[in-house]
ZATORMI-191018 format. One record per residue (C-alpha): residue number from 1; residue in one letter; x negated, z negated, y. Coordinates in steps of 0.5 Angstrom, whole numbers, plus 500, padded with zeros to 3 digits. Layout:
<rec><keba>NUM</keba><torke>a</torke><xx>X</xx><zz>Z</zz><yy>Y</yy></rec>
...
***
This chain:
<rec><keba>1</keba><torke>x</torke><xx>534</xx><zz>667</zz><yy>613</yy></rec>
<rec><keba>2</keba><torke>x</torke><xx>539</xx><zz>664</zz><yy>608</yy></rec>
<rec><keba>3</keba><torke>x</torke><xx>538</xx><zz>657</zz><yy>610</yy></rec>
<rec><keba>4</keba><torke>x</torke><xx>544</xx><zz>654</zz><yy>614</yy></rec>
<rec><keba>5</keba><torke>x</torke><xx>542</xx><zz>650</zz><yy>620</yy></rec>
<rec><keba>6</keba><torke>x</torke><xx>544</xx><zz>646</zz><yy>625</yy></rec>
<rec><keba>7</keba><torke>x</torke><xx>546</xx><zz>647</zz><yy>633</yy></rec>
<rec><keba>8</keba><torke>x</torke><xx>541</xx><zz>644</zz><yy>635</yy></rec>
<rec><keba>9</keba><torke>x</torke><xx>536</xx><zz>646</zz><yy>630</yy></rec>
<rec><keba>10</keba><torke>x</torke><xx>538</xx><zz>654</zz><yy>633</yy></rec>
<rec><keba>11</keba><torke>x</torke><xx>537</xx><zz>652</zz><yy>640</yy></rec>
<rec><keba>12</keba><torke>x</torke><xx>530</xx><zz>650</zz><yy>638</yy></rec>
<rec><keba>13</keba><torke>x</torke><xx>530</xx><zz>656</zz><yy>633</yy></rec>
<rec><keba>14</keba><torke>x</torke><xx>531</xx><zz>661</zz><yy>639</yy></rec>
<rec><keba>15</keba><torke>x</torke><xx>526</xx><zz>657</zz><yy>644</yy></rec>
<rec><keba>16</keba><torke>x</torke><xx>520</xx><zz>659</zz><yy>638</yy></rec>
<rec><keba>17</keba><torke>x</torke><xx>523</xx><zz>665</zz><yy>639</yy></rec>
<rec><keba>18</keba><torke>x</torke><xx>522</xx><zz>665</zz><yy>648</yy></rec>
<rec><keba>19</keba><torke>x</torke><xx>515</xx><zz>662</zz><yy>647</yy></rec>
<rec><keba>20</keba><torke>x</torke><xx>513</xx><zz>668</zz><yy>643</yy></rec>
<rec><keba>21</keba><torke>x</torke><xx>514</xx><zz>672</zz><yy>650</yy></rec>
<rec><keba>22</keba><torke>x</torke><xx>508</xx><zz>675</zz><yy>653</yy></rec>
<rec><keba>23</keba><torke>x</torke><xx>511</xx><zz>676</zz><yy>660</yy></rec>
<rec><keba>24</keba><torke>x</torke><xx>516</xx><zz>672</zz><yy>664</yy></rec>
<rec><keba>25</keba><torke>x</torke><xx>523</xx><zz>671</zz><yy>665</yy></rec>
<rec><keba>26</keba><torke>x</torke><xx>521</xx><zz>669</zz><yy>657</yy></rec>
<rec><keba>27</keba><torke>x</torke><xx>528</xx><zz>669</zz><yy>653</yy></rec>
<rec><keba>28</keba><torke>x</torke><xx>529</xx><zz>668</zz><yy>646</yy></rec>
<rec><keba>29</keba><torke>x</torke><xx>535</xx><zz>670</zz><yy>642</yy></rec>
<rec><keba>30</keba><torke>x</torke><xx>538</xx><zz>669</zz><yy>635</yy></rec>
<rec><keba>31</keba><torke>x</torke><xx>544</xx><zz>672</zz><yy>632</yy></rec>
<rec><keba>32</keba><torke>x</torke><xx>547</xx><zz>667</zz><yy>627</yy></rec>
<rec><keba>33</keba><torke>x</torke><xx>553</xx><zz>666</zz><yy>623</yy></rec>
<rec><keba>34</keba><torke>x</torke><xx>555</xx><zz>659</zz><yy>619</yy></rec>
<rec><keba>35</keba><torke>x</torke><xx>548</xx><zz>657</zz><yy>621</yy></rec>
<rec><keba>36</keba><torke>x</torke><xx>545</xx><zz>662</zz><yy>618</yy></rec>
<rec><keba>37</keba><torke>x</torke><xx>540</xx><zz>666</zz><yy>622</yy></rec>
<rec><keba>38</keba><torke>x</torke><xx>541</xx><zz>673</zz><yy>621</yy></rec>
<rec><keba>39</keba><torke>x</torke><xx>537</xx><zz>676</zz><yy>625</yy></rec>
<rec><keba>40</keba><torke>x</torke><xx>531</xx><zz>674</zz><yy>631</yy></rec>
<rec><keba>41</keba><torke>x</torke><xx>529</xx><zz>678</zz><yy>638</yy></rec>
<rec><keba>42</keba><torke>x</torke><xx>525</xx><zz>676</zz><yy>644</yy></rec>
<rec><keba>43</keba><torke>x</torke><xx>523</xx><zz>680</zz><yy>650</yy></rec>
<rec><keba>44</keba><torke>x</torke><xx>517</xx><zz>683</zz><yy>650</yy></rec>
<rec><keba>45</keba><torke>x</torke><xx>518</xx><zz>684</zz><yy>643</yy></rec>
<rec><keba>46</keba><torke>x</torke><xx>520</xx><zz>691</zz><yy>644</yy></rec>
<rec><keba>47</keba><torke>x</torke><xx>519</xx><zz>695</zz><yy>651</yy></rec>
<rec><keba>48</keba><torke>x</torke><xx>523</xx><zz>694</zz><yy>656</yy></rec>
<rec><keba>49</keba><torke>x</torke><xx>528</xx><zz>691</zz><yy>651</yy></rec>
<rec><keba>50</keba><torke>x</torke><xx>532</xx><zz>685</zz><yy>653</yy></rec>
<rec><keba>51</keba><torke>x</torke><xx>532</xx><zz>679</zz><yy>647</yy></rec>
<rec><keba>52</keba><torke>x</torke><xx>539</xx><zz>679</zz><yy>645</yy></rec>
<rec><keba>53</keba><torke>x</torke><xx>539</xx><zz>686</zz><yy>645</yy></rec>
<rec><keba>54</keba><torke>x</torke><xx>532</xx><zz>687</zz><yy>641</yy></rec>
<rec><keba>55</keba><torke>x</torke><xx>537</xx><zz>682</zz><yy>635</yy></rec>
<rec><keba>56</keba><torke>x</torke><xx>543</xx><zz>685</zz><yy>636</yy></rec>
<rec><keba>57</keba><torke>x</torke><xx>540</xx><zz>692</zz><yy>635</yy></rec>
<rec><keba>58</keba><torke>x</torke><xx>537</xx><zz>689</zz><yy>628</yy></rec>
<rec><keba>59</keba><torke>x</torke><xx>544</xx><zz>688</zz><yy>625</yy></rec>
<rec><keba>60</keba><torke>x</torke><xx>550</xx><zz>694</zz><yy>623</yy></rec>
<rec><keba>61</keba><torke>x</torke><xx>556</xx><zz>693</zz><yy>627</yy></rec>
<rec><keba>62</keba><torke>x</torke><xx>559</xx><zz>688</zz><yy>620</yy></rec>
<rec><keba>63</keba><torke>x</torke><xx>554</xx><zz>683</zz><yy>621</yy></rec>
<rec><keba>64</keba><torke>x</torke><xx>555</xx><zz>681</zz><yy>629</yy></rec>
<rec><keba>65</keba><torke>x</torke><xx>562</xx><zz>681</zz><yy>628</yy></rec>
<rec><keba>66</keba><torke>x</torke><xx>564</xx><zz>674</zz><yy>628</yy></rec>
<rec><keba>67</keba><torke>x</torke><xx>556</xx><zz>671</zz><yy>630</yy></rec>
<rec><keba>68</keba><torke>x</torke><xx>555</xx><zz>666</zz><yy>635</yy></rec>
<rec><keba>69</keba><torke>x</torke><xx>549</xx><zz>668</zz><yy>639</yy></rec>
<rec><keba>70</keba><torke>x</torke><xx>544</xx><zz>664</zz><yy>643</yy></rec>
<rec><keba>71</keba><torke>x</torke><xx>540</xx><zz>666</zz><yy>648</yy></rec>
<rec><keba>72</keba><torke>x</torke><xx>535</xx><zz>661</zz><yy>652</yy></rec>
<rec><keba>73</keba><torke>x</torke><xx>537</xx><zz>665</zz><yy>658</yy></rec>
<rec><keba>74</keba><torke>x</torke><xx>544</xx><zz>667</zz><yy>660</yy></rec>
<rec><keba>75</keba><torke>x</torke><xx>545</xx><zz>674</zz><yy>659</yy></rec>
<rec><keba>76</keba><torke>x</torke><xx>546</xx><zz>679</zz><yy>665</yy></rec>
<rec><keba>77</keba><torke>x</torke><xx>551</xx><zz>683</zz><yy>668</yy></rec>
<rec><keba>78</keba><torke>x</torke><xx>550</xx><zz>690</zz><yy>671</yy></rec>
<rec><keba>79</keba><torke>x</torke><xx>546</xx><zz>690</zz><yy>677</yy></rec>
<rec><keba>80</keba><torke>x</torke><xx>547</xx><zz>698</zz><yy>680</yy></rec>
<rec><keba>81</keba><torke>x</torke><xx>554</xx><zz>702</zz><yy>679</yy></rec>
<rec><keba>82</keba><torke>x</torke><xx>549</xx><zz>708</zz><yy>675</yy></rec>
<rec><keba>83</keba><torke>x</torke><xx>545</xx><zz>704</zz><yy>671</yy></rec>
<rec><keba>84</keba><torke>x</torke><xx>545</xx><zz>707</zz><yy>664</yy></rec>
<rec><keba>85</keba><torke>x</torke><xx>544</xx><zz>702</zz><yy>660</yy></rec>
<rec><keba>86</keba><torke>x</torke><xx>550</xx><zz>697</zz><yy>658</yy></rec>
<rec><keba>87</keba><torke>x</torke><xx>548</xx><zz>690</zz><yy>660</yy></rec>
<rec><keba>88</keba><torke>x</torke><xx>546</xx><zz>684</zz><yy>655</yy></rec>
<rec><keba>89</keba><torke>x</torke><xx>554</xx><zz>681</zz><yy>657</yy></rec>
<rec><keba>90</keba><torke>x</torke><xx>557</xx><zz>688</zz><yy>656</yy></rec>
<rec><keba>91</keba><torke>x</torke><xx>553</xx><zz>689</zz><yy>649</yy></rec>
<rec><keba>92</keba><torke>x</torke><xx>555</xx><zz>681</zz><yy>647</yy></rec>
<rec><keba>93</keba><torke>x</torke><xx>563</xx><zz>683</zz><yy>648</yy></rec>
<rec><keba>94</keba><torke>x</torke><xx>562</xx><zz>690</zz><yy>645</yy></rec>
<rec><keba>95</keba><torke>x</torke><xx>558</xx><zz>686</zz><yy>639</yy></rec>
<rec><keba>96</keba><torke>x</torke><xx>565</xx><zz>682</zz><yy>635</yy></rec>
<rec><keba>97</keba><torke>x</torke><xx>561</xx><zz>676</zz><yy>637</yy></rec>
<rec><keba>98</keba><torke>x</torke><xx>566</xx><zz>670</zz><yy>637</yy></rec>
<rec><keba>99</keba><torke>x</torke><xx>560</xx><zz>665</zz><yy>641</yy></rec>
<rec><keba>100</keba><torke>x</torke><xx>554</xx><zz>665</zz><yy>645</yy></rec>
<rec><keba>101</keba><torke>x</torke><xx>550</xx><zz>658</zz><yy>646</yy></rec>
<rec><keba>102</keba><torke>x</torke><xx>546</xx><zz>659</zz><yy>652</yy></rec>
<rec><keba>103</keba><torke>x</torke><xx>539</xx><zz>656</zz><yy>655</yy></rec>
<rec><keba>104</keba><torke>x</torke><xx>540</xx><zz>656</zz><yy>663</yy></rec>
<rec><keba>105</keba><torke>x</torke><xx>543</xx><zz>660</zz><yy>667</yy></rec>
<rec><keba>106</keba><torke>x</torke><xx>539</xx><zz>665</zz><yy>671</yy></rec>
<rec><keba>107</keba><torke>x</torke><xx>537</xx><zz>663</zz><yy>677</yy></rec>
<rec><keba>108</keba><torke>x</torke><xx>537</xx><zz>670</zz><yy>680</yy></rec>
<rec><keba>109</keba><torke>x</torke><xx>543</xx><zz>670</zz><yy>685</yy></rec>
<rec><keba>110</keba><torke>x</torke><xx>546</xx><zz>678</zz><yy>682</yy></rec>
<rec><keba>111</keba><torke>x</torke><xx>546</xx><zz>675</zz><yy>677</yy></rec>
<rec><keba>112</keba><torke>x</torke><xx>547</xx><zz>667</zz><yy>676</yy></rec>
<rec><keba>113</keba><torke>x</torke><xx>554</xx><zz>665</zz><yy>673</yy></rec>
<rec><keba>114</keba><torke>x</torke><xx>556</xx><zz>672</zz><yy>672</yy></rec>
<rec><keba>115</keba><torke>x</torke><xx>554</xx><zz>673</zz><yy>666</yy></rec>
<rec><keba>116</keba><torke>x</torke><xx>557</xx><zz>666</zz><yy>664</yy></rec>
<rec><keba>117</keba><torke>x</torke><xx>564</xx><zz>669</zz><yy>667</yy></rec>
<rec><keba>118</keba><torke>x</torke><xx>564</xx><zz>675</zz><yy>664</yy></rec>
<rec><keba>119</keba><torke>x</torke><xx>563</xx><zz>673</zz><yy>658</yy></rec>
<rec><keba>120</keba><torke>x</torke><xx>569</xx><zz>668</zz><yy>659</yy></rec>
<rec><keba>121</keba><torke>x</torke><xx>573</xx><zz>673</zz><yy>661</yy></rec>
<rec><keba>122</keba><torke>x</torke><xx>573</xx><zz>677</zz><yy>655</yy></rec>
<rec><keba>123</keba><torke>x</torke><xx>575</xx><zz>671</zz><yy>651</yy></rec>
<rec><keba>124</keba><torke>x</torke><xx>568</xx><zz>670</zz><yy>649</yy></rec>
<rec><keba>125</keba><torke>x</torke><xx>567</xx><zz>662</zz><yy>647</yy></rec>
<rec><keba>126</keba><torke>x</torke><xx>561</xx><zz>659</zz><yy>651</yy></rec>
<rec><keba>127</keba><torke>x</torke><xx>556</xx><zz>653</zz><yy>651</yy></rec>
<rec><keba>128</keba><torke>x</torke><xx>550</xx><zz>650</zz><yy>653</yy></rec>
<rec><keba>129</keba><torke>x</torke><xx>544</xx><zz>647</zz><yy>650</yy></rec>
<rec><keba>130</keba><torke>x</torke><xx>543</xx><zz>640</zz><yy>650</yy></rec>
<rec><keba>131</keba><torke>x</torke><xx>541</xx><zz>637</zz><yy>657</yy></rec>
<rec><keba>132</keba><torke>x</torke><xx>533</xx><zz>636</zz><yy>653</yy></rec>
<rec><keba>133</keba><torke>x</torke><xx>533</xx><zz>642</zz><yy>651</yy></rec>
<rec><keba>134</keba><torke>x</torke><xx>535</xx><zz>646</zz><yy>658</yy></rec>
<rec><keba>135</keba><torke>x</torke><xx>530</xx><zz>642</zz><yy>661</yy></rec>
<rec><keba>136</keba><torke>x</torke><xx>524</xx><zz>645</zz><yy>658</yy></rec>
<rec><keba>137</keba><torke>x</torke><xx>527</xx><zz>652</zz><yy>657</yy></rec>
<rec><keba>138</keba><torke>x</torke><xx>528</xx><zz>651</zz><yy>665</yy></rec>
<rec><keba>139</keba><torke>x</torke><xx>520</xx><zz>649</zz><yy>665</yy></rec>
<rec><keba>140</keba><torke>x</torke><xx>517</xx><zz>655</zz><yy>660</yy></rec>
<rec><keba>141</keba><torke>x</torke><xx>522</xx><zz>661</zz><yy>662</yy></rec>
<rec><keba>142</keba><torke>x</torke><xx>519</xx><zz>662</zz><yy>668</yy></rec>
<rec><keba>143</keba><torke>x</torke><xx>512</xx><zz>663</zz><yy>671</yy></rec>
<rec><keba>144</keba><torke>x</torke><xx>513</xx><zz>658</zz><yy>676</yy></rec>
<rec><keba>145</keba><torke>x</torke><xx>516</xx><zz>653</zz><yy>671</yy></rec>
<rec><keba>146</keba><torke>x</torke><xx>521</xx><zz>648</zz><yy>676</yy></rec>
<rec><keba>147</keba><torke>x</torke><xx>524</xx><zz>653</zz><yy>681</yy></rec>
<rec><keba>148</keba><torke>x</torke><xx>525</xx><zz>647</zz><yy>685</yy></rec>
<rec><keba>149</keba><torke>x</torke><xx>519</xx><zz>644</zz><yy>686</yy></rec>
<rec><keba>150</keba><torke>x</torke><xx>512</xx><zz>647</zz><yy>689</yy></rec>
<rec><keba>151</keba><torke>x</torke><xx>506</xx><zz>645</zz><yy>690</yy></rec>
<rec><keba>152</keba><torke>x</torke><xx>500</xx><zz>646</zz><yy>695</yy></rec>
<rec><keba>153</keba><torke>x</torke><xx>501</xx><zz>655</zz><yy>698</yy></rec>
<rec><keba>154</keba><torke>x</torke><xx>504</xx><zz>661</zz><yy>695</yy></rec>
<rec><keba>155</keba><torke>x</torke><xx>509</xx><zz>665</zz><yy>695</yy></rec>
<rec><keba>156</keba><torke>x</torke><xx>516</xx><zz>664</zz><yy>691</yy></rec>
<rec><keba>157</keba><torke>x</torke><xx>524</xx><zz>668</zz><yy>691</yy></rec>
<rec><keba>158</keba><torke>x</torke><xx>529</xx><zz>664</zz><yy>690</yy></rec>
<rec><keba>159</keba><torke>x</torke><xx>537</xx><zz>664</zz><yy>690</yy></rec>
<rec><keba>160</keba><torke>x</torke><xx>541</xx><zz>662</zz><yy>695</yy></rec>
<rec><keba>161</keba><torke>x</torke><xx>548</xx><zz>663</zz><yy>693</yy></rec>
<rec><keba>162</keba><torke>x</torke><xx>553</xx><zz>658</zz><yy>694</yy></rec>
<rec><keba>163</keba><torke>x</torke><xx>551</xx><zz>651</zz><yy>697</yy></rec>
<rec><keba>164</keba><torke>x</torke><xx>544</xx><zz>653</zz><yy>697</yy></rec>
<rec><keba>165</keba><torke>x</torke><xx>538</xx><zz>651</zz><yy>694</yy></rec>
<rec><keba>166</keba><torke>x</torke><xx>534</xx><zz>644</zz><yy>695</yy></rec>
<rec><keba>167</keba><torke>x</torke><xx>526</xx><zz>645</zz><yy>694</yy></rec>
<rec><keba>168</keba><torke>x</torke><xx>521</xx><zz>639</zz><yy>694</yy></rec>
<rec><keba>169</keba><torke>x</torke><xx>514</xx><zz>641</zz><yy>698</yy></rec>
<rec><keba>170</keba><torke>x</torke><xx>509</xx><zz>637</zz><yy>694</yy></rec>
<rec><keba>171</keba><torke>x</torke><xx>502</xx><zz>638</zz><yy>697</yy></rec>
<rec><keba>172</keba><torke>x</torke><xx>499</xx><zz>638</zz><yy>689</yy></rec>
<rec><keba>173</keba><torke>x</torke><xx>500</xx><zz>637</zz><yy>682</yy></rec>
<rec><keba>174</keba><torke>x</torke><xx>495</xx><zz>631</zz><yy>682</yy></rec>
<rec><keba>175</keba><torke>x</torke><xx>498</xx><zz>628</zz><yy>689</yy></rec>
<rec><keba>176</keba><torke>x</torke><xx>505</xx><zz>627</zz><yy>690</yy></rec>
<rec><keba>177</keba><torke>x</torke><xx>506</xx><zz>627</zz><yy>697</yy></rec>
<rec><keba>178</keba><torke>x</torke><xx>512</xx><zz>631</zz><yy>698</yy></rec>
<rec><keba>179</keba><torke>x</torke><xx>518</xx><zz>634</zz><yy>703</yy></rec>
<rec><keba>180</keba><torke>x</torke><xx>524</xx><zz>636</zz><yy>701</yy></rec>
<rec><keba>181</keba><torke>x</torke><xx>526</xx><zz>643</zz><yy>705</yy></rec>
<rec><keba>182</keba><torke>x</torke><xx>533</xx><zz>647</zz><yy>703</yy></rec>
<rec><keba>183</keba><torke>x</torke><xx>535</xx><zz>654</zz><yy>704</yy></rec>
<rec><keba>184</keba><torke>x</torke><xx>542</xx><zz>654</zz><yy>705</yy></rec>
<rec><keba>185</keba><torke>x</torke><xx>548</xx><zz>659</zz><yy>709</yy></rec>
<rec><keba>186</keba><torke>x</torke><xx>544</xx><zz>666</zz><yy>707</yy></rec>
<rec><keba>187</keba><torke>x</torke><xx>548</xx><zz>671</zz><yy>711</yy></rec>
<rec><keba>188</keba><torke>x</torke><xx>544</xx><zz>678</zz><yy>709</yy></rec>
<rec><keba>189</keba><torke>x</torke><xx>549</xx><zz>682</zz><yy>713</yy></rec>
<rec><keba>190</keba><torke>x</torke><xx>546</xx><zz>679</zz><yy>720</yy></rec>
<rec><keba>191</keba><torke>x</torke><xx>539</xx><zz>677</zz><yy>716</yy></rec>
<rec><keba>192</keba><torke>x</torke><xx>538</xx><zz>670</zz><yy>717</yy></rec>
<rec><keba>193</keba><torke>x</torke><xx>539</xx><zz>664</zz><yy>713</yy></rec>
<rec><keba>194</keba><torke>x</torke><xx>538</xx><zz>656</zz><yy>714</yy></rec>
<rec><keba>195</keba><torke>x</torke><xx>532</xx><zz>652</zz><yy>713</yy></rec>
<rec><keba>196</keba><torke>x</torke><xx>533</xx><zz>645</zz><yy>714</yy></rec>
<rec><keba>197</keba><torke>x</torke><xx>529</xx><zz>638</zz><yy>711</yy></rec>
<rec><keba>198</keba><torke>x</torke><xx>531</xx><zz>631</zz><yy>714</yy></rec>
<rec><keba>199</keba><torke>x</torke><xx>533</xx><zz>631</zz><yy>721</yy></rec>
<rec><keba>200</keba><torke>x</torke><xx>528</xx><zz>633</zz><yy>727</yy></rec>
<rec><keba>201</keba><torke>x</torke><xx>523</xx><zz>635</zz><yy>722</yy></rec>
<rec><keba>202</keba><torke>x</torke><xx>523</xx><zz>643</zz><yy>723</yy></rec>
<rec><keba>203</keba><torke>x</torke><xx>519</xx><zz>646</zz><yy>729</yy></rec>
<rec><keba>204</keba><torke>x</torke><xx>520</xx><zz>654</zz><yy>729</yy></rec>
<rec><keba>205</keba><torke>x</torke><xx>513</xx><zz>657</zz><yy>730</yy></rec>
<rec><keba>206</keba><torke>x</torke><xx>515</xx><zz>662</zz><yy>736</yy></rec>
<rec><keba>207</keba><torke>x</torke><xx>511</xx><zz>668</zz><yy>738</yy></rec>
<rec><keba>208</keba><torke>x</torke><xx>506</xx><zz>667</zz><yy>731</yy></rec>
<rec><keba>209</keba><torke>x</torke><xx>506</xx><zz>672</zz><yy>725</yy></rec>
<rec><keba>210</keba><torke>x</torke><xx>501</xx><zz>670</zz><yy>720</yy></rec>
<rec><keba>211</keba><torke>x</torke><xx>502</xx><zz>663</zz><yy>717</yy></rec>
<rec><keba>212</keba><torke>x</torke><xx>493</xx><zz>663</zz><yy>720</yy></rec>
<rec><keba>213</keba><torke>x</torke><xx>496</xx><zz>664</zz><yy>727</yy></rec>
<rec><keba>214</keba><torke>x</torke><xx>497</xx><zz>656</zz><yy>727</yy></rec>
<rec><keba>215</keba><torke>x</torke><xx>491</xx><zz>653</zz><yy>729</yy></rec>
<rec><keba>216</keba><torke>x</torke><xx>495</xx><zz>646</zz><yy>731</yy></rec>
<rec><keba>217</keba><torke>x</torke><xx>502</xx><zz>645</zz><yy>729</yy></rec>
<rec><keba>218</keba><torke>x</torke><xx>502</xx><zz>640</zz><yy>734</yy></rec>
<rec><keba>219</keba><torke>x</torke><xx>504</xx><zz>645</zz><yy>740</yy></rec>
<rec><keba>220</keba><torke>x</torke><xx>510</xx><zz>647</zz><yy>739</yy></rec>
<rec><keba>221</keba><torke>x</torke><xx>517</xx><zz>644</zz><yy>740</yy></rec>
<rec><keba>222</keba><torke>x</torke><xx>524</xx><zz>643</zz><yy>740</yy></rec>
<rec><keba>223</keba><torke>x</torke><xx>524</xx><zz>640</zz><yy>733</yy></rec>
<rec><keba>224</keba><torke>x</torke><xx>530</xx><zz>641</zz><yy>730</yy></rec>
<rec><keba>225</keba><torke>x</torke><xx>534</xx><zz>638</zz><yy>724</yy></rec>
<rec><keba>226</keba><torke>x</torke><xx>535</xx><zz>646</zz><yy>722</yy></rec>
<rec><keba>227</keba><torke>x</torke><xx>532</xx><zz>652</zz><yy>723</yy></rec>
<rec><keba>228</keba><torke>x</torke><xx>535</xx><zz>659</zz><yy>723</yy></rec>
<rec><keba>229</keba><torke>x</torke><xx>530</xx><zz>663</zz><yy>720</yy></rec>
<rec><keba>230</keba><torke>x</torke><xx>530</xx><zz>671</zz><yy>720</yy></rec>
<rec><keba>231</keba><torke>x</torke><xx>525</xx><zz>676</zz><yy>717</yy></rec>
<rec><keba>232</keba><torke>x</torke><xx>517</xx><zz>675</zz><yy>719</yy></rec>
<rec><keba>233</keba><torke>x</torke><xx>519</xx><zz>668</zz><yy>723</yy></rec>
<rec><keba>234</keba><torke>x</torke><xx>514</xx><zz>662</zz><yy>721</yy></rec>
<rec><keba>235</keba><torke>x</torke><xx>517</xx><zz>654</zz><yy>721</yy></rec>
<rec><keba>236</keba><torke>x</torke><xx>513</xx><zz>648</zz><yy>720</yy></rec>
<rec><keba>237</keba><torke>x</torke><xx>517</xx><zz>642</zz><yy>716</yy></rec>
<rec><keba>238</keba><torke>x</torke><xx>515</xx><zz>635</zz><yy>718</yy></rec>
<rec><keba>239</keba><torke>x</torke><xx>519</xx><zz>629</zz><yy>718</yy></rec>
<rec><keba>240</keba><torke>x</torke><xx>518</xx><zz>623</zz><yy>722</yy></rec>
<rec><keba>241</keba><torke>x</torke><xx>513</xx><zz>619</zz><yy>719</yy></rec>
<rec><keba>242</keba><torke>x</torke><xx>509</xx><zz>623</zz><yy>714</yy></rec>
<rec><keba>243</keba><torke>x</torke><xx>502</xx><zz>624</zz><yy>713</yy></rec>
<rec><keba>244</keba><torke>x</torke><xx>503</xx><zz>632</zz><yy>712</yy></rec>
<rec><keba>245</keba><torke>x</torke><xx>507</xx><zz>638</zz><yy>714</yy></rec>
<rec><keba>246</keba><torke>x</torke><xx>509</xx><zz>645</zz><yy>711</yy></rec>
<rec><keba>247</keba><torke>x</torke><xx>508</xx><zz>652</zz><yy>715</yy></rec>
<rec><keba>248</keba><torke>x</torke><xx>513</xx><zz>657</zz><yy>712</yy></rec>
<rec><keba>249</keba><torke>x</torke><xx>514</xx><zz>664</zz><yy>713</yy></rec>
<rec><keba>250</keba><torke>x</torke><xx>520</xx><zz>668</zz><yy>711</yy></rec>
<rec><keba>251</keba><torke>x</torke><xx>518</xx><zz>674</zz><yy>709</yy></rec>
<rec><keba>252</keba><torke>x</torke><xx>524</xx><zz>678</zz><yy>705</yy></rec>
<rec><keba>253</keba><torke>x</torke><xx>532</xx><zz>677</zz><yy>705</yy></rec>
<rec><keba>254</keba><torke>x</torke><xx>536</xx><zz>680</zz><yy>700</yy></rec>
<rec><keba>255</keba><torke>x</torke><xx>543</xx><zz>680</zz><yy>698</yy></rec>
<rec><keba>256</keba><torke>x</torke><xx>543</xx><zz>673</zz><yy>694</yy></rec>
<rec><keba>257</keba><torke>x</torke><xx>536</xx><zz>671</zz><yy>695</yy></rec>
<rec><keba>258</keba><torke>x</torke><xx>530</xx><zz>671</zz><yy>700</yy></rec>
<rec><keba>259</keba><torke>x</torke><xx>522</xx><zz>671</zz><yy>699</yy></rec>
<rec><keba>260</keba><torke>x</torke><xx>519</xx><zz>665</zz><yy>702</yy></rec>
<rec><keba>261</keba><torke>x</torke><xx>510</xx><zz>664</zz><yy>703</yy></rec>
<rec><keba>262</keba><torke>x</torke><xx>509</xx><zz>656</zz><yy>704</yy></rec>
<rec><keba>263</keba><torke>x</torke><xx>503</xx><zz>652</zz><yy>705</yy></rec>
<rec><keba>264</keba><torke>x</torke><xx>501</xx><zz>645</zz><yy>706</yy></rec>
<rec><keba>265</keba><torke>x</torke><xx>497</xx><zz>642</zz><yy>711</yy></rec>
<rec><keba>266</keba><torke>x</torke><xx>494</xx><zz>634</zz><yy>713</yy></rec>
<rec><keba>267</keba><torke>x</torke><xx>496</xx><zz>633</zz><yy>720</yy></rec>
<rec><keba>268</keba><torke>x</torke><xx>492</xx><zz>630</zz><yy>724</yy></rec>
***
């Protein structure tokens, strides 16, 4: 590991080491100094053992201070006030390292951005990987790849922090017919959250529990350009003029996220 390298050649270095993960969220770390990588770490490589942690714990306190690490996820903050263990930021300051290169920001919505400020906070310098080499860790960190797109059914957390989130209903990978919908205004102390897509195209399912419930989305009314959704509620997403519809179910709310089940349907 003597050979020094450039900033873009470690970004690429610590995505060979995330697409050695077994299990998702993939994430991989190096710690490097002038260049030069001094030590590896992925998660998975060690049980229940986070990436930049797994690096770091290779090198004696000498070696991180002054590194820069790159992470291909953004390191997470302390989610309980018990948790034992410190977090992968805390253990980043803790370290001596002067610098951290970051992937992505992490999409769950306890931790996206708090990672990047904590470490900001604390004096820590941070930047990013080049807008080519974000895109395909977003594409390979995740099991669902594009948190904004989906495609056909299923089921999928997401966060709604801040402005919300936009997400592109495709009705499959091979047939390109898409509705945009967003999530957006999550207020978990009353449990609920705004769906919207364009205007007058979201119809509430009233009086259905199971998405197999709906026989014919044509029968219920009251389109609306926005639909306040509260848990085990059903909506049907079809904009003026399209050839298709999507039924959606919410299943979970929780503080920054919800758990969504989506399905597509031809209209008739």
């Amino acid at each position: 590991m003597d050979k020094a390298y450039s900033k873009n050649d470690l970004m690429k270095l610590a995505i060979e080491e995330h697409l050695k993960c077994s299990e998702y969220p993939r994430v991989g770390a190096l710690v490097t100094k002038g260049g030069k990588v001094l030590s590896t770490g992925y998660r998975g490589e060690v049980s229940g053992v986070h990436a930049e942690r797994v690096a770091l714990e290779k090198l004696c306190h000498a070696e991180r201070l002054g590194s820069t690490i790159y992470t291909t996820l953004e390191p997470c903050v302390k989610l309980h006030h018990d948790q034992s263990i410190e977090s992968c930021a805390e253990l980043i300051i803790s370290s001596g390292a002067t610098e951290v290169v970051i992937g992505v920001l992490d999409p769950n919505g306890t931790i996206y951005s708090q990672g990047f400020r904590k470490l900001l906070e604390n004096n820590i310098s941070v930047s990013f990987f080049s807008r080519k080499l974000r895109e395909a860790v977003e594409e390979e960190t995740f099991e669902f790849g594009d948190i904004h797109r989906v495609y056909s059914s299923g089921k999928r957390r997401v966060p709604v922090v801040h402005s919300g989130i936009d997400i592109y209903v495709q009705f499959s990978e091979s047939d390109i017919r898409t509705i945009p919908i967003s999530w957006k205004t999550l207020q978990y102390s009353h449990g609920c959250v705004d769906l919207s897509s364009n205007s007058g195209a979201v119809t509430v399912a009233a009086g259905t529990t199971n998405l197999s419930d709906i026989t014919d989305t044509a029968v219920f009314r009251f389109p609306s350009h926005v639909a306040r959704m509260k848990k085990g509620m059903i909506a049907i997403v079809r904009p003026s003029g399209a050839s298709f519809c999507v039924l959606i179910k919410l299943h979970e709310i929780f503080e920054n996220d919800i758990l969504f089940q989506w399905e597509v349907r031809n209209c008739t």
